[in-house]
Structures are given as C-alpha cells and as structure tokens.
C-alpha atoms as one frame of an Amber mdcrd trajectory, in Angstrom:
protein
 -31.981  36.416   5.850 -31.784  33.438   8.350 -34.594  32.923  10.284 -34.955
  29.483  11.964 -33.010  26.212  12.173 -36.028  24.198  13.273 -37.192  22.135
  10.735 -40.412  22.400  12.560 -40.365  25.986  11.657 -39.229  25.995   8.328
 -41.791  27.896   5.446 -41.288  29.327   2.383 -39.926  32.799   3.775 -36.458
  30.248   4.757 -35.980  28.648   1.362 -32.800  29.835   0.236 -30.742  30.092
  -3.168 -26.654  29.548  -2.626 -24.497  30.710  -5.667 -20.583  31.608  -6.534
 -17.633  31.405  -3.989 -19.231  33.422  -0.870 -22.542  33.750   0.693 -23.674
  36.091   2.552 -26.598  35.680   5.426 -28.333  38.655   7.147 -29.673  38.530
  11.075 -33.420  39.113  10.828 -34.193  40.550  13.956 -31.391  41.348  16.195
 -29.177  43.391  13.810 -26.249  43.997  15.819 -24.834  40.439  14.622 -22.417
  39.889  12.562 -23.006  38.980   9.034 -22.343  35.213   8.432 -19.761  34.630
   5.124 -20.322  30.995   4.029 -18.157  28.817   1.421 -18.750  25.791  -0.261
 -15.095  24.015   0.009 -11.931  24.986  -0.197  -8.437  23.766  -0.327  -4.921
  25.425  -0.103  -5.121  27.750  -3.253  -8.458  27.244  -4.077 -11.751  28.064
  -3.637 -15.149  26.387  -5.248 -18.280  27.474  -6.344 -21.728  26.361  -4.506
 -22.962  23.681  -6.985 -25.580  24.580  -9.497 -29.131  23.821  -8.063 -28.030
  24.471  -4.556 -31.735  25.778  -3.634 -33.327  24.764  -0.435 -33.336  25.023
   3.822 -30.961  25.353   6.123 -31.212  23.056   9.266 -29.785  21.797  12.463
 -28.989  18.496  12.627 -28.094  15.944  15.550 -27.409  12.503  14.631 -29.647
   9.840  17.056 -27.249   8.002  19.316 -24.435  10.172  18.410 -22.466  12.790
  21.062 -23.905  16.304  21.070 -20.972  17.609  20.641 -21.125  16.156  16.615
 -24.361  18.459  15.746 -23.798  20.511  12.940 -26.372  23.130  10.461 -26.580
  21.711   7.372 -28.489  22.392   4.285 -31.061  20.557   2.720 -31.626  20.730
  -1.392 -35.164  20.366  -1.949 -36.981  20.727  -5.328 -39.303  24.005  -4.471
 -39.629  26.260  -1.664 -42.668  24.461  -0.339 -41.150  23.223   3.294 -43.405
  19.959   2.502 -40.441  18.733   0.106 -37.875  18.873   3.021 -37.927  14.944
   3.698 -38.066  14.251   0.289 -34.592  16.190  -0.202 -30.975  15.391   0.059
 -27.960  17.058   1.684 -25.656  19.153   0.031 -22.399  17.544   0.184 -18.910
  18.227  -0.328 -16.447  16.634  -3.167 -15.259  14.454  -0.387 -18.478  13.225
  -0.242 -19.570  14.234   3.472 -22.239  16.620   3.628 -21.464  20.070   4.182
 -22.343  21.226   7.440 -20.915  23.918  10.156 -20.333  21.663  12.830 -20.988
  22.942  16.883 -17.007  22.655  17.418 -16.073  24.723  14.924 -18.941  27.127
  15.719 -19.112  27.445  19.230 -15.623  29.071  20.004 -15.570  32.184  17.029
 -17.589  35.258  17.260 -18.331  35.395  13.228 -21.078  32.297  13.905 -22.724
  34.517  16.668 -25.703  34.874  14.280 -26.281  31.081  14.018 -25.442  30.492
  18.221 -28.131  33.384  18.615 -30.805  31.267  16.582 -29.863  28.222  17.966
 -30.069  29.676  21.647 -33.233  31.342  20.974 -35.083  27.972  19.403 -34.022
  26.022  22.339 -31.859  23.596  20.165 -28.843  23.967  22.015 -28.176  25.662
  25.460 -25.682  27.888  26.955 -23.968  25.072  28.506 -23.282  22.762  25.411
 -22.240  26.096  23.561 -19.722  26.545  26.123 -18.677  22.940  26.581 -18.311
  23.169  22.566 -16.078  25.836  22.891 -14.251  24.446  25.438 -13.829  20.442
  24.399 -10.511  20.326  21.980  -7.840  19.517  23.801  -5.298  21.866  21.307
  -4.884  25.403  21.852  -6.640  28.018  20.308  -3.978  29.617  17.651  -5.184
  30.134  13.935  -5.108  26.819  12.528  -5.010  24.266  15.702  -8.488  23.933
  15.907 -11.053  22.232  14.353 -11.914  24.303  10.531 -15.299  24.161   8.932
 -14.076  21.306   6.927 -12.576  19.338   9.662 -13.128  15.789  10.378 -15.114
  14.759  13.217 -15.735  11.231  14.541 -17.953  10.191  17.308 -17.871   6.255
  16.761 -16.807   3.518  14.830 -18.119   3.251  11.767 -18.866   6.904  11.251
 -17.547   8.136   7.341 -15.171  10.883   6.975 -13.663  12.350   4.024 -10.132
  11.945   3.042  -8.116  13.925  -0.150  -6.051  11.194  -2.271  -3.221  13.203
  -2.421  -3.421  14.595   1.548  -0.163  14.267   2.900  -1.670  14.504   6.524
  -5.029  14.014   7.605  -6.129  15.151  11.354  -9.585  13.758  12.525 -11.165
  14.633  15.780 -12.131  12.368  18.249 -15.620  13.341  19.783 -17.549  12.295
  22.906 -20.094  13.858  24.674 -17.220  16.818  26.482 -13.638  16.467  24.263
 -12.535  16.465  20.869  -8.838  14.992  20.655  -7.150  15.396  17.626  -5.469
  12.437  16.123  -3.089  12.433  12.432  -3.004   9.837   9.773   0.007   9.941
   7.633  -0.085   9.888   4.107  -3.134   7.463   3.247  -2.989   7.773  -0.019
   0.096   8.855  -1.382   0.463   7.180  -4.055  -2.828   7.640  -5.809  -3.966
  10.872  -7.802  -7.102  12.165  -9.500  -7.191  15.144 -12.024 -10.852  14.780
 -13.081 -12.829  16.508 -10.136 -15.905  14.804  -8.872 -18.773  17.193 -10.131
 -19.791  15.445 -13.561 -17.264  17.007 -15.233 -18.006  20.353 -14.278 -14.863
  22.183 -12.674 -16.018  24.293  -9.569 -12.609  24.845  -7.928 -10.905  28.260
  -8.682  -6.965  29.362  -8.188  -6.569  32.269  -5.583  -5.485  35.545  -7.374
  -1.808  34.748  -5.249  -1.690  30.982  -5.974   0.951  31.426  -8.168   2.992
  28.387  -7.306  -0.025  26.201  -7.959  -1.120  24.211 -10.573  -3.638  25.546
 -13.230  -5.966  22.175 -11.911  -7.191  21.868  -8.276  -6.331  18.967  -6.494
  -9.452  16.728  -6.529 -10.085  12.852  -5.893 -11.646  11.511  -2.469 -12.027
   8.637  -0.281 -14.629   8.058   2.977 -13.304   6.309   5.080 -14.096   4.608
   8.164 -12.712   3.265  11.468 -13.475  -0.224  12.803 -12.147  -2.618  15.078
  -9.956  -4.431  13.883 -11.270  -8.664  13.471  -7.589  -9.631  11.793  -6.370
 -12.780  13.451  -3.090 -11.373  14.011  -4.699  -8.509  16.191  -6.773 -11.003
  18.194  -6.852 -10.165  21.862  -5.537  -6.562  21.253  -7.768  -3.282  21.015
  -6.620  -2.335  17.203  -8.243  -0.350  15.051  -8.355  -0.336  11.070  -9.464
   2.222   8.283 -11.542   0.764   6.043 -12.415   2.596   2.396 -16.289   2.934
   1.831 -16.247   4.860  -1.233 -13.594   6.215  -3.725 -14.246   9.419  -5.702
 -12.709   9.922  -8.675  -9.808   8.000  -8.181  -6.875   8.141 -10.947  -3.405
   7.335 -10.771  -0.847   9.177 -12.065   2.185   7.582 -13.645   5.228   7.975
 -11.301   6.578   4.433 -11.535   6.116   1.303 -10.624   4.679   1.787  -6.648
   6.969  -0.065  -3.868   6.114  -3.631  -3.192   3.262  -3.709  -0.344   1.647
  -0.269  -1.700  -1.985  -1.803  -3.278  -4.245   0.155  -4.900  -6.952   1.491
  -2.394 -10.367  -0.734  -3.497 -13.873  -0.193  -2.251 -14.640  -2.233   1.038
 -11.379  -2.978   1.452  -8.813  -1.672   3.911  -5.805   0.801   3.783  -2.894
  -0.556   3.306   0.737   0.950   3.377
C-alpha cells in the first residue's frame, strides 16, 4: 500500500520491498483507484527485473532551481525500514544510469497514475493547476507512443544528465520549462559502438518477451549520460551552438564490424560526441 510521498511523512508502515518484472501498489484509503503496475526498465523485447536489494521509500522529488514541470516520484534504497536512514540512502537507478523515477509529464495526462496524482493532491505537493499544465505542456499529440514514456528523457537546463542506449538508433529528449515540453531527436549517437555485458555486475536482469521471437537471446545493454552545453569551440564563437558532451560510459564494448569510417572516434569520458 502507498501511503505518502512526503518525506516528512515517511515511517516504517511506507518502507517498501520491489521484486520481479511488475509491482503492484494498492490505494490505502480511497479504494476506487486504480491499482498502480510499476516496472523497473524495459526495452523493445524485453523486460528487467527490480534489482536485488531494492528495499526502501518512495518519494517525490523536485530538483532546487529546476522547472516544476521536471518533478518526478522516485525511490529511495535505504538499509532498514527505519525512515531515519532515508538521507543516508541512494536512488534506485536505471542501467542507463539515471535514477528511476515517474516523472509529472508522463504522469499527469494517464488515468492509471490517478493513485499517485490523488496522494500528491492530497499532501499539497503539487496542485490542480501544475497537474493540468503537466498534462497539457508537450507540444506532440496525444497518440500511443508520441508522448513522453516513463523512461523518457527530460531536460530542463544545460548541464542536466540523461541517459542514452549505445546502440539507439534515435534518441528523443524533451525540452522542459516551467509550461512546455518540446521534443527534440538525436540521430544515431552511437552507432558504431556495442556492449553485450549488461551493467548489473554481471548479473543479467533483462528478460525476452514470450513473442520476441526475432530478437536476440541477449538484451541490448551498454549506456552513456550525456549532457548538453554550450558550445566554447572557437569555430562556434559568436553563434548560440550547443554540444553533447559524454559524462559517463556504461559498459561500453565494441563489436567487430570493421574498421569504423574515418572521423567516427571512439566515445571517451569528458569528451564530446563526435560523428
């Protein structure tokens, strides 16, 4: 059962255990919600298990400075269910290496996170309004798969890490203020570079879908965060450019396809992507 999101509020009756493929979360007082289904991650095909140890609070969270719109729930792995341990514990995060969260865009607009917008309403951490300008800020129309997902990229400034698949062939990444979210695509980031070995200390997670037929026995795994900056290249000097630098790499392998076409670098740390 889900009681509060406050971490103010938090006790020992909101510590929670998350196991396997799909969670599911009960309303505790007004039963007429909807249950709430949670997953871990999931790509095309597959489907992974909540990591081992995932024990702990669920929480709202707005970043300081940041647009409202860019609040999310996520859940915080703490040692015990004493709420005492909450600042002592970390995020659960994805394999991209963002932490997992169901952020207020994706939320706002669908009826099957009414139990969640009913807490959230009822704690006074968001209002009718925001909910409403949530649902209302993408600037794509609402058919199945337009929108923002729960594992959609959202940025609100520069700066501000997002995850990336190495073998994505398209990456869309919304655009956030304080009242739109304007989808923008990156092609092909990494297409030259591969990982096998998933990122979970060699511990496999990721499971084929019973009709996944077509797909390879391994899930695709291997991650970058990334970040946009401006751009401080002399040849963009005067001109409002912007760059993507790499912050991190996760589990980065390359597979052998031949000899990569001149100007294609390997994607380093720090450094920025090149094609």
């Amino acid at each position: 059962p889900l009681r509060t999101l406050d971490p103010k509020n938090l006790s020992s009756e909101d510590f929670v255990v998350l196991h396997g493929q799909v969670m599911v979360v009960k309303p505790v007082h007004d039963l007429s919600l909807p249950l709430l289904h949670l997953t871990y991650y999931q790509q095309t095909g597959y489907k992974c298990d909540f990591p081992k140890g995932t024990q702990g609070f669920f929480y709202w969270h707005s970043e300081p400075g940041a647009p409202e719109l860019m609040a999310q729930v996520r859940f915080r792995i703490t040692e015990s269910e004493d709420q005492a341990t909450f600042s002592s514990g970390r995020d659960l995060c994805l394999p991209t290496g963002v932490p997992w969260s169901i952020p207020l865009l994706t939320m706002a607009p669908q009826k099957s996170y009414e139990l969640l917008q009913s807490i959230l309403l009822s704690e006074g951490l968001v209002t009718q309004a925001l909910l409403k300008r949530a649902a209302n800020a993408t600037t794509t129309p609402r058919r199945k798969g337009a929108g923002p997902g729960l594992h959609s990229n959202f940025v609100g400034r520069f700066g501000e890490p997002f995850g990336v698949s190495l073998q994505a062939e398209a990456v869309k990444v919304w655009i956030t203020d304080d009242s739109t979210a304007l989808s923008v695509g990156i092609q092909t980031p990494f297409r030259l570079y591969h990982s096998h070995r998933p990122p979970y200390e060699g511990e496999r997670r990721c499971r084929r879908n019973a009709n996944a037929r077509s797909l390879p026995s391994d899930p695709p795994t291997g991650f970058a965060l990334v970040q946009f900056e401006r751009s401080t290249l002399p040849e963009h000097a005067g001109s409002r450019t912007v760059v993507l630098r790499i912050a991190k790499l996760i589990g980065l392998r390359k597979v052998d396809i031949g000899p990569p076409p001149p100007g294609a670098p390997e994607p380093k740390e720090g450094e920025l992507v090149m094609q």
